[in-house]
C-alpha positions in Angstrom: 4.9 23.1 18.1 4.8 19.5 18.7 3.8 17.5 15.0 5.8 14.3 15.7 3.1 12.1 16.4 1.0 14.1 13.5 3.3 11.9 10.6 1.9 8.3 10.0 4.1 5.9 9.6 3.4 4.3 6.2 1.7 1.0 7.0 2.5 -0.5 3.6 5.7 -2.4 2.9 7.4 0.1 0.8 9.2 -2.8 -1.1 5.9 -4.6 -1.8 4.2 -2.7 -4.8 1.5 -5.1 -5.7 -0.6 -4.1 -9.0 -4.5 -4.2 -9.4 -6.3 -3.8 -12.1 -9.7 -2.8 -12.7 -11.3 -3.7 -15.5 -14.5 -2.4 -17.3 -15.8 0.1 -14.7 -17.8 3.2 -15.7 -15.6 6.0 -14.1 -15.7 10.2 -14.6 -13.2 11.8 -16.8 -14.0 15.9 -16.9 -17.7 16.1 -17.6 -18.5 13.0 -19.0 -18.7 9.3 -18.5 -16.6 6.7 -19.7 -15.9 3.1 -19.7 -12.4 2.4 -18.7 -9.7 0.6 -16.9 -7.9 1.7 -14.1 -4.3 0.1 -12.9 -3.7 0.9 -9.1 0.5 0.5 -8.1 0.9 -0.1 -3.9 -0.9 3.0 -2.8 -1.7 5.4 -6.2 -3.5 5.2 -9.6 -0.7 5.1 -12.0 -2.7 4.5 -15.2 -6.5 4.9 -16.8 -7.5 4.0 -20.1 -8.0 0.5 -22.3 -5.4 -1.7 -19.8 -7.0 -5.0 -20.6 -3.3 -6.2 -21.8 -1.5 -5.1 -18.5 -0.4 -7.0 -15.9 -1.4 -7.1 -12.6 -1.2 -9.4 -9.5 -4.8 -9.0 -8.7 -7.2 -8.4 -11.4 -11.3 -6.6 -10.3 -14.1 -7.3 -12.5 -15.7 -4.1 -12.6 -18.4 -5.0 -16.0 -21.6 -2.9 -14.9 -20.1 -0.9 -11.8 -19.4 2.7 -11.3 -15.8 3.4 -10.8 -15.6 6.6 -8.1 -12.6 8.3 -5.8 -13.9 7.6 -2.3 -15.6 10.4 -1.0 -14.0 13.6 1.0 -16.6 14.1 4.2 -14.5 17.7 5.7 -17.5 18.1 8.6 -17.9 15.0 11.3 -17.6 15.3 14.9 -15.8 12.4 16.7 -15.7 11.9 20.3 -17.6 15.1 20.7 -18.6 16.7 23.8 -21.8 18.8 23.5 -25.1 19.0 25.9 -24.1 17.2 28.4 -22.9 14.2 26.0 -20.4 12.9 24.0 -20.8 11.2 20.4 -21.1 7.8 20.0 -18.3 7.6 17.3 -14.5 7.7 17.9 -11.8 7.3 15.4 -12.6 3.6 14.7 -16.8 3.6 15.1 -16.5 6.8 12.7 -13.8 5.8 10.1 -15.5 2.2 9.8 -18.8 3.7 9.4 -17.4 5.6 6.7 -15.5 3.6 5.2 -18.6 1.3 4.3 -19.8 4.3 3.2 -17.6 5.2 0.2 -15.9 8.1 2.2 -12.0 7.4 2.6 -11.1 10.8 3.7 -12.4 12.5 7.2 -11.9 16.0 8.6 -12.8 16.1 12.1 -13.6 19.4 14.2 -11.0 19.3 17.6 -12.4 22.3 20.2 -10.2 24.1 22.1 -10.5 22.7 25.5 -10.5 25.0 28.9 -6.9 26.0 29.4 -5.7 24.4 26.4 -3.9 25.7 23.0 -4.9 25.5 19.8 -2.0 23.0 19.1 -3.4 20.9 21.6 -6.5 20.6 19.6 -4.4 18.6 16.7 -2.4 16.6 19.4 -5.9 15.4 20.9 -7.0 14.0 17.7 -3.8 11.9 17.1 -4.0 10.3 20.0 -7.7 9.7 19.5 -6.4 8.5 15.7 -3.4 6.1 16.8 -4.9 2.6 16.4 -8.2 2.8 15.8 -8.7 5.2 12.1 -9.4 2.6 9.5 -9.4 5.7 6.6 -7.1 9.0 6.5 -8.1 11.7 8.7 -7.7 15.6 9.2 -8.5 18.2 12.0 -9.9 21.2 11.7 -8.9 23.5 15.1 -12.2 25.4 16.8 -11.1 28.0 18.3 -13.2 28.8 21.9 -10.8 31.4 23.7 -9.7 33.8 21.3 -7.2 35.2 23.2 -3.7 36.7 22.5 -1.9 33.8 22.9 -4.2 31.7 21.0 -4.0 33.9 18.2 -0.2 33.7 18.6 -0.4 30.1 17.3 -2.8 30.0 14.0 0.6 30.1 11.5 1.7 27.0 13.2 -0.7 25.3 13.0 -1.7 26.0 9.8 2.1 24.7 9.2 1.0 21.7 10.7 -1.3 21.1 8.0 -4.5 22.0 9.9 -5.7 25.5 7.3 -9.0 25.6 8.2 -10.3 27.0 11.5 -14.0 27.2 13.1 -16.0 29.6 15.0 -19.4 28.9 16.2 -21.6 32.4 16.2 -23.9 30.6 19.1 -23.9 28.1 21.9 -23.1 30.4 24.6 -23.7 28.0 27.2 -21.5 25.3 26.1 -18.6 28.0 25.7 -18.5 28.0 21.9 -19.7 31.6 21.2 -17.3 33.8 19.6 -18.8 37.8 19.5 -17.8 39.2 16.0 -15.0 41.6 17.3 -13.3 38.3 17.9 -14.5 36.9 14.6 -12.7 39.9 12.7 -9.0 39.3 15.2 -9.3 35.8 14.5 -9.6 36.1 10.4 -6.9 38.5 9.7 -4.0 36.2 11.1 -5.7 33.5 9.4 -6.0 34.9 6.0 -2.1 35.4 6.4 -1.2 32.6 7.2 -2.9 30.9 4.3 -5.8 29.2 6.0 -9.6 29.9 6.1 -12.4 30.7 8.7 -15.4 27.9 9.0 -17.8 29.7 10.5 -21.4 28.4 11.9 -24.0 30.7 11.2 -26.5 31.5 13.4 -27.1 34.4 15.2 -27.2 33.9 19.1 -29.4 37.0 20.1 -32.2 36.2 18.1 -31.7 32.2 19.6 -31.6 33.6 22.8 -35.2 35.5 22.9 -37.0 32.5 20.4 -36.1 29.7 22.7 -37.0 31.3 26.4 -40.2 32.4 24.9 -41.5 29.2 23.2 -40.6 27.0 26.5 -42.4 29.6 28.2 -45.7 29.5 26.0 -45.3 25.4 26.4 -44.4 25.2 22.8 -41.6 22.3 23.9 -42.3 19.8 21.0 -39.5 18.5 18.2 -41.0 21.2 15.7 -40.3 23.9 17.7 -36.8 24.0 17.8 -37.2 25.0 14.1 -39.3 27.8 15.1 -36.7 28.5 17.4 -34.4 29.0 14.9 -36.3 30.7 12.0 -34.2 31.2 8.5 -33.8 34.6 9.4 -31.5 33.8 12.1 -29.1 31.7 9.5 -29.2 34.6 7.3 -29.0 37.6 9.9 -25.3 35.9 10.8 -24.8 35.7 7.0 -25.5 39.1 6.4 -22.6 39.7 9.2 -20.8 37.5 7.9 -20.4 38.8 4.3 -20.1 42.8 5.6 -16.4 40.8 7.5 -15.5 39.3 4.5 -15.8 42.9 2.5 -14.1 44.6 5.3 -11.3 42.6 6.2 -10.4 40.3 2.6 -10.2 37.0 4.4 -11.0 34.0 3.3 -14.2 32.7 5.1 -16.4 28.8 4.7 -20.4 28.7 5.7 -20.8 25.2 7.3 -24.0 23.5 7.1 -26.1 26.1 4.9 -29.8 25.5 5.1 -31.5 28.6 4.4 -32.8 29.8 0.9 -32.2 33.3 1.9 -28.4 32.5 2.8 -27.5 31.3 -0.1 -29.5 34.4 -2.0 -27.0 36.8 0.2 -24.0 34.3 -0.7 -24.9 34.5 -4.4 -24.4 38.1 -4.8 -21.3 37.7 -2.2 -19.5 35.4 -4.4 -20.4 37.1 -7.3 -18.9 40.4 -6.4 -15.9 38.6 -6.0 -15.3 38.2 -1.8 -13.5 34.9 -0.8 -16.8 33.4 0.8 -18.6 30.0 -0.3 -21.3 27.4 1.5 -21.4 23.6 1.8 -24.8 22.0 3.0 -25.2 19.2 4.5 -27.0 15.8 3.3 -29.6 16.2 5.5 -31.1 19.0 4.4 -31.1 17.4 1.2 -33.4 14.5 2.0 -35.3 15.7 4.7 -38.2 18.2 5.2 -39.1 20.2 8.6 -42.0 17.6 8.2 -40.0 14.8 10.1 -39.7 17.0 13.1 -44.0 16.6 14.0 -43.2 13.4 14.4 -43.5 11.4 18.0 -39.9 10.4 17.0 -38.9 13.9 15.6 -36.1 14.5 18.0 -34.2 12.4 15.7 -33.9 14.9 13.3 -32.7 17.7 15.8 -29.9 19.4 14.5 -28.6 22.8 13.9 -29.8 24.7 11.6 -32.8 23.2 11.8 -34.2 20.8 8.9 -36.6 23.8 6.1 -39.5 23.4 4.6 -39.8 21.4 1.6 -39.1 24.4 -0.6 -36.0 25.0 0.8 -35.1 21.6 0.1 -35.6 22.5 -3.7 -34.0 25.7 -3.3 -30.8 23.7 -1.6 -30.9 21.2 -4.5 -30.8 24.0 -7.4 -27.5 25.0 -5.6 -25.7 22.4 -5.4 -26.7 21.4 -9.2 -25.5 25.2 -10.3 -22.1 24.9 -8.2 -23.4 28.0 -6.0 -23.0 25.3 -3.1 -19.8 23.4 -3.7 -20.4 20.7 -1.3 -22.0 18.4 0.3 -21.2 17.0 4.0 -22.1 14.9 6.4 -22.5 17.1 9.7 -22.2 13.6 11.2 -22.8 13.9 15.2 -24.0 10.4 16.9 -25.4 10.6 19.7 -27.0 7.9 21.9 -30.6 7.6 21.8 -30.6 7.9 25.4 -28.8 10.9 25.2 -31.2 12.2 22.1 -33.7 11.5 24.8 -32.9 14.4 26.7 -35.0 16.5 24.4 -38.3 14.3 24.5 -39.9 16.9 26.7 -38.1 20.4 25.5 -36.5 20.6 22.3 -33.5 22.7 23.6 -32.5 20.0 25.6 -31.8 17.6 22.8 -28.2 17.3 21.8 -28.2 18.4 18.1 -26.9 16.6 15.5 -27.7 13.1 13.0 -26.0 10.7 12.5 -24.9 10.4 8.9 -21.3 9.9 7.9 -21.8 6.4 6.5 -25.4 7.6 4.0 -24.5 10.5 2.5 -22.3 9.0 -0.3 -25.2 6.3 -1.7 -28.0 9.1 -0.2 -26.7 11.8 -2.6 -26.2 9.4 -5.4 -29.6 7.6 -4.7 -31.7 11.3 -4.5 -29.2 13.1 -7.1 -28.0 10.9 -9.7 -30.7 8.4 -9.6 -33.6 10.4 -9.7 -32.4 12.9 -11.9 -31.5 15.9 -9.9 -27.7 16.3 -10.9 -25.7 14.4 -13.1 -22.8 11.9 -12.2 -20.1 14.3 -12.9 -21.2 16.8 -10.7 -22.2 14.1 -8.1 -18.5 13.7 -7.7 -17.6 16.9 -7.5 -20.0 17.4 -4.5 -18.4 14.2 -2.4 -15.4 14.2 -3.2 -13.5 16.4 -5.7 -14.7 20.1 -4.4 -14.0 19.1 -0.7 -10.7 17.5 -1.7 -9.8 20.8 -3.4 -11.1 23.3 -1.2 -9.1 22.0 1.7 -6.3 21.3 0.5 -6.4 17.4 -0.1 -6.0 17.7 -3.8 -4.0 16.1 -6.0 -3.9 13.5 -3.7 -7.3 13.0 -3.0 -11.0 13.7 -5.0 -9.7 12.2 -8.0 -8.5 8.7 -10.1 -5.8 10.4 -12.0 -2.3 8.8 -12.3 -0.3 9.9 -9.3 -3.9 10.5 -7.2 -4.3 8.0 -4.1 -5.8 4.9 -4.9 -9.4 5.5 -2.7 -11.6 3.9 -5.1 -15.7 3.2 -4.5 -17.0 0.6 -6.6 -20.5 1.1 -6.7 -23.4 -1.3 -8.5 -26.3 1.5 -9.6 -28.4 -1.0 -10.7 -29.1 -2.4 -6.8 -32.1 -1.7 -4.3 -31.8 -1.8 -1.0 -33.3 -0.7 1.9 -30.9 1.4 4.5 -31.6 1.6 7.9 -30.5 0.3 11.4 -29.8 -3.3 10.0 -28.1 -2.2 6.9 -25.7 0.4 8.3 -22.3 0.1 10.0 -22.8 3.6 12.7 -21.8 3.2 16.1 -25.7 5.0 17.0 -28.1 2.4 17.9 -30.8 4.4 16.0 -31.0 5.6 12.8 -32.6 8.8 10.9 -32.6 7.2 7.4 -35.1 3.8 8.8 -37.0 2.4 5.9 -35.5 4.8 2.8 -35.3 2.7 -0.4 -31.9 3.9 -2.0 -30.9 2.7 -5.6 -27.4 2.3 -5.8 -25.0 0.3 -3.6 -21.2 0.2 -2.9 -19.8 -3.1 -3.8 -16.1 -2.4 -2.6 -13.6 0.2 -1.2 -10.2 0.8 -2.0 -7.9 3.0 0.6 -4.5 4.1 -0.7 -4.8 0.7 -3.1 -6.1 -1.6 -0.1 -8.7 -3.3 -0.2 -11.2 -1.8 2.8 -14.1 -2.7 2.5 -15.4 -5.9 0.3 -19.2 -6.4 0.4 -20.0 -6.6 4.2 -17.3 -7.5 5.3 -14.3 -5.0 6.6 -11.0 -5.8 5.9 -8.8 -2.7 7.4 -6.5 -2.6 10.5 -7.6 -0.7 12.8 -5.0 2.3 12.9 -4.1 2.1 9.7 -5.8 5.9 8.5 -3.4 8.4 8.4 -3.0 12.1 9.2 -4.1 14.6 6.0 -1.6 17.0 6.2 -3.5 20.2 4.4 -2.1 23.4 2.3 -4.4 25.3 0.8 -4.6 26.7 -2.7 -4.1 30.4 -3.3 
């Protein structure tokens, strides 16, 4: 298998080391909060405590600031084709985004393309990569032809440092749908190789009557996709889901868990002891099925569908317990003209938000700020659990000596309004217009370089390197 053009060249002057040194930052050490220093070496954290004596060629004045590893987003979709379109961010528009963002670490989804292998899908996204990634960057392979030979290559490209492989359970017509025989072939060579199955959930048959029926009785608008796609059909696949799991041991992720009742099934899953866990998505998080009645509701088009505002609390008493480990962007931009396909029928929208860059300040805004989870666990969600579950730590989700210096400095104190004019997406409409957030990233470290710094963005383009992944045991 051809990895070559997989290993980065290190950017950085090896023989330049320069020091930094930030001083009096509020930073997360186990479950609590402390004020500390923190001495950054050429690309890692080699020290954390009371530094004030040490010397340092550039010295950051963190008084009042939170101190954070730069977030770990394992679920965008660059340059994505889907309904008849193609997402509005590539490998620069996307890493920029999130880089002003807090997010220093991507994990992109590479489908398996008519005719092509699955190693193909890893050499797509490094020639998408070369030049333009401004932060590091990771592929995760989707398999959509799960034949022999396809299943031939999974150990090498797990080798390759690409574990984690997705099925979609739906989206028959864009070629995506993989039957659960498949599913079950696809897991066990997996599981072997010491990777793990992302799988979305959401069974096609039920889909498939909802959708004809409702265009039929003229039900067309925004809200109806979510009737389309009831909870039942999230936690029908789940159910199928779990009863693989049991039967064949692997090792299987739930993308973008929306549904109350899915994470009720993946409750008792986990806790009689299968190798199954959820992430949800920010999202569902700040956003109520509410949004969709709106004339502008095919914003918020997206798969699962946005719940009910129950759910939402459900969703949020998850991720505060650790029952949901994650929390992701699902970032998919699409044009507004293309969004605009759906303005008549719902199932003509392409689905997906645009959300790489809010989802750190979101979650900290709705979660920290106001109370929901604590700080510790609001870096475990965006950045510490993702780093671990797929296979970026030590290296990443973490300020400890030897750790990667991606470091968000972010001011809590600060209002701000985010929106159209305030983000950095490649979209040219937004789904977060008009939220007040509390909170606001001041500057962005990336391996020890300064990325981002206020407004202004300071990376070469190119400079993000490939996130070669092993997972844990």
């Amino acid at each position: 298998m051809e990895t070559d053009s997989l290993q980065s060249p290190n950017h950085l002057n090896p023989a330049a080391n320069p020091t930094t040194l930030i001083l009096g930052g509020r930073m997360v050490v186990g479950q609590t909060v402390v004020q500390q220093d923190l001495l950054i070496q050429g690309e890692s954290v080699v020290a954390a405590g009371k530094l004030t004596q040490a010397a340092a060629d550039r010295i950051v004045d963190a008084d009042g600031l939170l101190v954070l590893p730069g977030g770990v987003d394992t679920h965008v979709h660059f340059n994505d084709v889907f309904m008849g379109t193609v997402s509005v961010h590539d490998y620069f528009t996307g890493t920029r985004a999130a880089a002003f963002g807090g997010t220093t670490s991507v994990i992109d989804f590479s489908n398996q393309v008519p005719g092509g292998s699955l190693a193909k899908t890893l050499r797509d996204k490094a020639e998408e990569a070369e030049g333009k990634a401004l932060v590091d960057w990771g592929v995760h392979p989707v398999i959509t032809r799960p034949d022999e030979e396809t299943l031939a290559e999974i150990p090498a490209v797990v080798a390759a440092g690409a574990p984690t492989i997705k099925c979609y359970m739906t989206y028959r017509d864009d070629g995506l749908l993989i039957e659960d025989a498949d599913l079950v072939r696809v897991v066990k060579p997996l599981t072997e190789a010491g990777g793990m199955l992302m799988l979305h959930a959401e069974d096609n048959d039920l889909i498939e009557a909802n959708v004809p029926r409702l265009i039929a009785e003229g039900n067309t608008a925004p809200i109806f996709h979510a009737r389309s796609k009831p909870p039942e059909v999230e936690t029908e696949a789940i159910r199928r889901i779990i009863q693989m799991a049991r039967e064949t041991k692997g090792r299987f992720f739930i993308v973008h868990l929306a549904s109350p009742g899915g994470l009720d099934l993946l409750t008792r899953a986990m806790e009689e002891g299968l190798d199954i866990r959820p992430e949800t998505c920010a999202h569902y998080l700040i956003f109520s099925e509410e949004v969709l009645k709106r004339d502008d509701g095919i914003k918020w088009i997206c798969s699962p569908p946005l719940r009910d505002a129950e759910a939402m609390d459900v969703l949020w008493q998850g991720v505060a317990d650790g029952r949901i480990r994650m929390v992701t962007s699902d970032d998919a931009a699409y044009s507004w003209e293309a969004k605009l396909y759906g303005k008549d029928r719902f199932d003509r929208c392409p689905n997906g938000i645009p959300g790489i860059e809010p989802r750190f300040c979101m979650l900290y805004s709705e979660g920290v700020a106001k109370g929901r989870i604590a700080l510790p666990r609001f870096v475990e969600i965006v950045a510490s659990e993702p780093a671990r579950l797929f296979g970026l730590a030590p290296k990443k989700g973490q300020l400890d000596p030897g750790a990667d210096a991606d470091i968000v400095l972010l001011d809590p104190t600060a209002r701000w309004t985010m929106g159209q004019d305030t983000l950095h997406m490649g979209a040219d409409w937004s789904a977060y217009e008009g939220i007040e957030v509390s909170g606001k990233i001041q500057k962005v470290f990336s391996r020890g370089e300064l990325l981002i710094d206020g407004e202004e963005c300071l990376g070469t383009p190119g400079r993000g390197r490939y996130l070669h992944r092993r997972l844990n045991g």
